[in-house]
Backbone as ProteinMPNN parsed JSONL, in Angstrom:
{"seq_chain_A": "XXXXXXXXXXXXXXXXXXXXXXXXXXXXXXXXXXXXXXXXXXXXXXXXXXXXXXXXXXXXXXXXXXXXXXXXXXXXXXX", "coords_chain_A": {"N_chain_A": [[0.841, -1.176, 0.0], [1.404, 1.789, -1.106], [2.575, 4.744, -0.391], [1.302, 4.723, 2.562], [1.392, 5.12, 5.555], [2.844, 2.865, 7.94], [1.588, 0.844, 10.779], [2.146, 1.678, 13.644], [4.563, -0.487, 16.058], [4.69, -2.472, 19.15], [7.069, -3.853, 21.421], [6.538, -6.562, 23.238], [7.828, -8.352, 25.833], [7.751, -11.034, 27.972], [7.591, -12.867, 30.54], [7.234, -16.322, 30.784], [6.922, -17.864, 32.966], [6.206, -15.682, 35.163], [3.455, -14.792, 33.91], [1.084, -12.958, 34.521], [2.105, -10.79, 36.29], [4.162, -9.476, 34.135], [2.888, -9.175, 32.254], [0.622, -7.342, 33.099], [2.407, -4.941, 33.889], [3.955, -4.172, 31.564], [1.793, -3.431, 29.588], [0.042, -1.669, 31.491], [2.26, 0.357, 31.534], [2.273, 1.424, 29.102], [1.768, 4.252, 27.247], [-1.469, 5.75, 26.127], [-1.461, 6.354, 23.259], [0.307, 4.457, 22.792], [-1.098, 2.187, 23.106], [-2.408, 1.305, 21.068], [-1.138, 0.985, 19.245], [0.42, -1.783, 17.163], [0.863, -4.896, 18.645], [3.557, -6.794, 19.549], [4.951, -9.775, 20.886], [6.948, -11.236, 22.947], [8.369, -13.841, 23.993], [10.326, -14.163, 26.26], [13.651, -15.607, 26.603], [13.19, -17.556, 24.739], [13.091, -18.534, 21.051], [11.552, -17.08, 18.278], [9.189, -14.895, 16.098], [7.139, -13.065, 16.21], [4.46, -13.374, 14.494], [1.816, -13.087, 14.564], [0.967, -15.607, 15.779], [2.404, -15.778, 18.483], [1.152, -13.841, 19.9], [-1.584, -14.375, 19.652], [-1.482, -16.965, 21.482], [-0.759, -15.955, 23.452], [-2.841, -14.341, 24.61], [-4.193, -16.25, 24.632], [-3.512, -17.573, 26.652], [-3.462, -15.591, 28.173], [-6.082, -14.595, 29.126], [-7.26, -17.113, 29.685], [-6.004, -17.288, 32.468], [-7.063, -15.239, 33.553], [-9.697, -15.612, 34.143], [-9.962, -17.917, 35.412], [-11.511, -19.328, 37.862], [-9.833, -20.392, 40.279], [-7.883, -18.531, 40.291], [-7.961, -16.743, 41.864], [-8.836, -13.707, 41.498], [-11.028, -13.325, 41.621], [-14.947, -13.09, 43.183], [-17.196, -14.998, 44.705], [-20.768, -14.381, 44.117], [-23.588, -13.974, 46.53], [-26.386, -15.778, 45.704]], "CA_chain_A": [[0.0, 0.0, 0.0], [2.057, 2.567, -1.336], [1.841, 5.973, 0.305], [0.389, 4.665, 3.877], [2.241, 4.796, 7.013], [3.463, 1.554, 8.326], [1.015, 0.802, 11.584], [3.301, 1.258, 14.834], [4.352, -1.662, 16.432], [5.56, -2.416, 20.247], [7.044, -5.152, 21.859], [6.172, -6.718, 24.877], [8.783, -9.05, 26.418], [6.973, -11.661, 28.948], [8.462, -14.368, 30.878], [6.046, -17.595, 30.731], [6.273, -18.429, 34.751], [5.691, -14.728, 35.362], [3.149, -14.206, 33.033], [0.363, -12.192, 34.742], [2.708, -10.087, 36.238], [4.895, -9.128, 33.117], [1.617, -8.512, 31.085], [-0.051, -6.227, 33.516], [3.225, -4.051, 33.794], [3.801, -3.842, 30.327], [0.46, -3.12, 29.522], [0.17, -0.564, 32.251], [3.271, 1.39, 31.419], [2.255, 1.758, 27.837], [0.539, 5.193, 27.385], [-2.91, 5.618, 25.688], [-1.383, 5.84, 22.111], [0.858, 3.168, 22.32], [-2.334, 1.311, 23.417], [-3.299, 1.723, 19.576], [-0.374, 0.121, 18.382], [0.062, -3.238, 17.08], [1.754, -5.504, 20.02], [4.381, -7.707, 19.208], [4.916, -10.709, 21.804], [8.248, -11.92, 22.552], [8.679, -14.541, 25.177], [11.722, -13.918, 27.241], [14.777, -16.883, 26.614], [12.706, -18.61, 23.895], [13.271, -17.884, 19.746], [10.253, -16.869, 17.647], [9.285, -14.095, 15.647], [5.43, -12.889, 16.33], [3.892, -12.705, 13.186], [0.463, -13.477, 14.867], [0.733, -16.66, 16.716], [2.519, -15.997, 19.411], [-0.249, -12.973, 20.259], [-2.923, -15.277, 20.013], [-1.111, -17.61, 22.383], [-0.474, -14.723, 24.586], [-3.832, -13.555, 24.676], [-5.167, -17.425, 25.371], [-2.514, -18.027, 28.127], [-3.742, -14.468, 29.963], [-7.526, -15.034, 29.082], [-7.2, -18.475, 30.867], [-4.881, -17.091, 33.752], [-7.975, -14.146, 34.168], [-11.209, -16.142, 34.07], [-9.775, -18.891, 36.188], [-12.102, -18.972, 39.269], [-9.146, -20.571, 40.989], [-6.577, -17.445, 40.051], [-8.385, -15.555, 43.278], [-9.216, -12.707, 41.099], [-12.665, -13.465, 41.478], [-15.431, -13.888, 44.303], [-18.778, -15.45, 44.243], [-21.606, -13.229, 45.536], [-24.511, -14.411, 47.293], [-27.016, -15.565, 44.458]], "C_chain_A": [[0.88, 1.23, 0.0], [1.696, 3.871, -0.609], [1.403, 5.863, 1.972], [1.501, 4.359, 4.988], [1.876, 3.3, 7.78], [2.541, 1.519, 10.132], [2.213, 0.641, 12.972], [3.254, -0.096, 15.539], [5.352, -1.252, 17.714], [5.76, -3.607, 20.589], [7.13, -5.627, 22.822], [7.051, -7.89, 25.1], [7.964, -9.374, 28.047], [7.503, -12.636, 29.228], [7.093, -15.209, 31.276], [5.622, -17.372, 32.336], [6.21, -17.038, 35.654], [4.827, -13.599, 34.375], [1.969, -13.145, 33.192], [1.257, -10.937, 35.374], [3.067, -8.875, 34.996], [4.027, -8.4, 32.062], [1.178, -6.9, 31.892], [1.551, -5.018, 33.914], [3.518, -4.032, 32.726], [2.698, -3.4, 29.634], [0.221, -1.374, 30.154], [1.199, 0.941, 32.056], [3.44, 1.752, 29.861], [1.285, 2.952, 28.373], [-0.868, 5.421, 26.428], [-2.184, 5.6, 24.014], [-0.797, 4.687, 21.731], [0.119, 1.952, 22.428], [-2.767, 0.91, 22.408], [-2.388, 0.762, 18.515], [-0.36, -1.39, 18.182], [1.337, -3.686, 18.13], [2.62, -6.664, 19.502], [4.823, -8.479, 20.401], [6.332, -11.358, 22.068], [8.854, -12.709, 24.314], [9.83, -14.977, 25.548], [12.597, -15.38, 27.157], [14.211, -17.775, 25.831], [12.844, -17.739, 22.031], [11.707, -17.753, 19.458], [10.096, -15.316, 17.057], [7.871, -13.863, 15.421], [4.784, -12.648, 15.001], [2.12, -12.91, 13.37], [-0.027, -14.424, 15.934], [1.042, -16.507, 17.864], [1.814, -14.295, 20.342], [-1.136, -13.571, 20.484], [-2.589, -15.971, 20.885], [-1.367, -16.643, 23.866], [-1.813, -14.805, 25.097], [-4.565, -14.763, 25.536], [-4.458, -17.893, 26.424], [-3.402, -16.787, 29.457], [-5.151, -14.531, 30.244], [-8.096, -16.055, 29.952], [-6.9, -18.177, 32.429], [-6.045, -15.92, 34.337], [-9.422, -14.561, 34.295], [-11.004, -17.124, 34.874], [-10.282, -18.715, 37.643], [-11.118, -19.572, 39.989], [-7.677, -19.624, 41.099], [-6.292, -16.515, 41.608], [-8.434, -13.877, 42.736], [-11.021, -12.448, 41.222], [-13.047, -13.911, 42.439], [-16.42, -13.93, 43.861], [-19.242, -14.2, 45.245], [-22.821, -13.746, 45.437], [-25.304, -14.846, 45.97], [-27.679, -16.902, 43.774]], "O_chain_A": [[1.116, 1.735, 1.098], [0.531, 4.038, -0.248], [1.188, 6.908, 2.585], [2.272, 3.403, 5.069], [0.764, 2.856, 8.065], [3.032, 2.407, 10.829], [2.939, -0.333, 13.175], [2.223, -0.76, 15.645], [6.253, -0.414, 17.74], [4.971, -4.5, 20.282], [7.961, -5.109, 23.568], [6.873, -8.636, 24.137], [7.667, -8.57, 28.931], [7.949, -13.396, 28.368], [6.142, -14.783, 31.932], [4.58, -16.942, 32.83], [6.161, -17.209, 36.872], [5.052, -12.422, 34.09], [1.74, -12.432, 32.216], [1.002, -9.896, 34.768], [2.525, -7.776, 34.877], [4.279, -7.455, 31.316], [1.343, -5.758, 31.463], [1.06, -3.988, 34.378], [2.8, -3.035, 32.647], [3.141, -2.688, 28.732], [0.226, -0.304, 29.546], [0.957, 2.116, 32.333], [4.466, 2.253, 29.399], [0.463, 2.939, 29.29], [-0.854, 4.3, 25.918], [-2.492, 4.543, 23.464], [-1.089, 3.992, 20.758], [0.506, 0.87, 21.987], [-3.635, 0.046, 22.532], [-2.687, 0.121, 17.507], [-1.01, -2.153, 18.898], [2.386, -3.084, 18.357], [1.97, -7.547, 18.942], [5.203, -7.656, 21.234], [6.755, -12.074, 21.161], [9.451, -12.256, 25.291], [10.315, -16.056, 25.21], [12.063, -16.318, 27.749], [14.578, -18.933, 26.035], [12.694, -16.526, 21.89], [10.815, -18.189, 20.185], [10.869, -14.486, 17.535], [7.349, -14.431, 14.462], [4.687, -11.491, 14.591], [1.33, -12.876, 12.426], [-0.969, -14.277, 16.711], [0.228, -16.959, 18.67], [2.27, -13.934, 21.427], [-1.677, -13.427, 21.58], [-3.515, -15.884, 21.693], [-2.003, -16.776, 24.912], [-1.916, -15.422, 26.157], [-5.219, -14.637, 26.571], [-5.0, -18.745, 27.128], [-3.741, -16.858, 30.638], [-5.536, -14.529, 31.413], [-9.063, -15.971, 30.71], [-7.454, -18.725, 33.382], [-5.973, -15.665, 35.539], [-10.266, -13.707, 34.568], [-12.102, -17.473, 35.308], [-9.646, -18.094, 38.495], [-11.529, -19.239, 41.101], [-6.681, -19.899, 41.767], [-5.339, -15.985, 42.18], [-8.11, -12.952, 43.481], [-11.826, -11.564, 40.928], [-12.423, -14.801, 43.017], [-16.823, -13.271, 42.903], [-18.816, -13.537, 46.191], [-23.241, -14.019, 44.313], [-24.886, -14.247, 44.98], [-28.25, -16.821, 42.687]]}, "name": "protein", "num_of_chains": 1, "seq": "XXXXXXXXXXXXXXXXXXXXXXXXXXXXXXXXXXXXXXXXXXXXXXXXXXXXXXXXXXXXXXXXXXXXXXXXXXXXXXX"}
């Protein structure tokens, strides 16, 4: 697409066995535009080169790790 600025990209560096951590400070310390950008995934002491997959991984590792009624992010209420 000739002419069109190249969509920014950032990259988030996450270690597996600190992965809720690593997300929510990376995440957090991005500011509202870099929020906009496309996220590039790059899991700390392992090769790979995000071209999609290892985002979607990402996303279903923290998705899992945040809906998990056994995480203790979550309480039941009366009901």
């Amino acid at each position: 697409r000739s002419g069109h600025a190249k969509t920014p990209r950032i990259c988030i560096q996450i270690r597996r066995e600190f992965l809720l951590v690593d997300s929510l400070e990376a995440i957090m310390s991005l500011d509202k535009e870099e929020l906009k950008h496309v996220w590039r995934i790059q899991f700390v002491g392992e090769e790979g080169v995000d071209a999609g997959g290892l985002r979607r991984e990402w996303f279903h590792l923290i998705s899992k790790m945040l809906l998990d009624p056994d995480s203790g992010l979550w309480m039941c209420c009366g009901g």
